[in-house]
C-alpha positions in Angstrom: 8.6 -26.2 8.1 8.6 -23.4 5.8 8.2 -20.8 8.4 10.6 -22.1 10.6 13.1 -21.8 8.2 12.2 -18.4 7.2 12.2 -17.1 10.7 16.0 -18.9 11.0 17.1 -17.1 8.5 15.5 -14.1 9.0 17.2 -13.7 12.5 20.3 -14.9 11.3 20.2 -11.9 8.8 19.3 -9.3 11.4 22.0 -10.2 13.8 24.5 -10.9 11.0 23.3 -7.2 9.4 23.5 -8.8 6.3 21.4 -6.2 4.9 21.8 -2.6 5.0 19.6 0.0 5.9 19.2 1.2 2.8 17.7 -1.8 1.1 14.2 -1.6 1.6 12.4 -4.5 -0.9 11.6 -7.4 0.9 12.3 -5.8 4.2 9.9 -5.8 7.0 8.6 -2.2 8.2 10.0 -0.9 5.0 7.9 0.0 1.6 8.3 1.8 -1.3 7.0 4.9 -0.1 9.9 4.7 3.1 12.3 4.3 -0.3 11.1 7.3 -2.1 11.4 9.3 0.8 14.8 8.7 2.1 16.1 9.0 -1.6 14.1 12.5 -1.6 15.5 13.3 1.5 19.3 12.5 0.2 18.7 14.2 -2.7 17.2 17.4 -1.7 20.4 17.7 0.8 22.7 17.5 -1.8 20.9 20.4 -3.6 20.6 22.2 0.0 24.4 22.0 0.0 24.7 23.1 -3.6 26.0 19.9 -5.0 25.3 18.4 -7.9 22.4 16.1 -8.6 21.3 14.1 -11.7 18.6 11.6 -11.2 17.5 8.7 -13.8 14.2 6.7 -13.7 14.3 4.0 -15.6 10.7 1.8 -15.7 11.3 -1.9 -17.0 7.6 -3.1 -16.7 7.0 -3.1 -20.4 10.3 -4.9 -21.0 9.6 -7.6 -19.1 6.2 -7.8 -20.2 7.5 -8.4 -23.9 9.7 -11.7 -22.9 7.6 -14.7 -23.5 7.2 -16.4 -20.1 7.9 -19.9 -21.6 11.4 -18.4 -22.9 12.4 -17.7 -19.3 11.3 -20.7 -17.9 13.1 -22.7 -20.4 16.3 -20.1 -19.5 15.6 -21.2 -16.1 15.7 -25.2 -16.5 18.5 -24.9 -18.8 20.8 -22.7 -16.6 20.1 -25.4 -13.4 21.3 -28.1 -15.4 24.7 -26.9 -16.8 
């Protein structure tokens, strides 16, 4: 049943173009290397064409790590039932 529903909602979201071509989590044929290098590619065409480029990485592994997973859970339950 599961999979049927999935692959409902997957087509609807295909022929809908619900989602971008840009987004590429959760996206099939897409990874996180076809990210990095379509970001690369944007960006090193802006400096190509002389513009201005500033580029942030933010990593929040270590932040999430540091939330107890009890606290989130309880987040979770409470949040469903307001």
């Amino acid at each position: 049943m599961e999979q049927l529903i999935l692959d409902v909602i997957c087509k609807h979201v295909e022929e809908m173009k619900v989602i971008g071509s840009g987004q590429h989590g959760f996206t099939k044929g897409k990874s996180c290397l076809a990210n990095l290098i379509a970001f690369y590619d944007g960006m090193t065409g802006w400096v190509d064409d002389s513009r201005a480029v500033d580029v942030v990485y933010l990593d929040f592994t270590k932040a999430f790590h540091t939330v107890s997973y009890n606290i989130l859970v309880g987040k979770e339950s409470y949040d469903i039932r307001v």
